[in-house]
Structures are given as C-alpha cells and as structure tokens.
C-alpha angles and dihedrals in degrees: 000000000000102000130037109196087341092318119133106225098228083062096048090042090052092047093042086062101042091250126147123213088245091047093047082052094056101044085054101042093235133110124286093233086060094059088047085053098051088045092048091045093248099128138341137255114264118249096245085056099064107078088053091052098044088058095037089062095017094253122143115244087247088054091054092043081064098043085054088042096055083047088064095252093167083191096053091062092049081065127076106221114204104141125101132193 
C-alpha cells in the first residue's frame, strides 16, 4: 500500500525514520527533486534504486516493488521481487 489517510509511502517511510528529503538524497546519491517526485507520485524510483532504499528506511525490496507498483510503475510489476535486504 502506497498511502496511508492521503499519505505517499516513500514520505511516511522517510518521516517514520527522522530523514529529510535532502538527507534521503544524499544517502542515495540522487537529487533531492527526485525524492520529492517519488513522495508527491510523480515518478517512481528506478530498480536498481530499491535495495538501497529498503535498507535506507528498513523495508524489504518487496515491500518497495509494491510501493513502485501502487505508484503505477508499469515496469515494477513486470518484475518478480523476491530479494530482501
């Protein structure tokens, strides 16, 4: 599930553990306005990007595959996700 009462997962995610956007950027080497668009639905983070991000805020990569998916990545649910970090 991606909201929870209107909420975007990545930005609850990001509060739950204390993280900026700015500091979420930085842990995962990327700009800060692509972490704004992942938390305001604009786009999705890349593949490559989810084990980072499962460790960054303690999810599972499943967990972030569903995230993508919610978010309407067309490409996350082409692709099984099994791994967890």
């Amino acid at each position: 599930m991606t909201e929870r009462d209107g909420e975007n997962v990545f930005r609850l995610w990001r509060q739950d553990a204390g993280l900026t956007q700015m500091q979420v950027a930085i842990g995962l080497s990327i700009h800060v306005s692509t972490v704004n668009g992942w938390e305001s639905g604009r786009a999705a983070p890349r593949r490559r990007q989810w084990p980072q991000i499962a460790e960054l805020f303690g999810k599972t990569v499943a967990e972030v595959a569903a995230a993508c998916i919610a978010l309407g990545d067309d490409d996350a649910a082409a692709v099984p996700a099994k791994s967890k970090s």
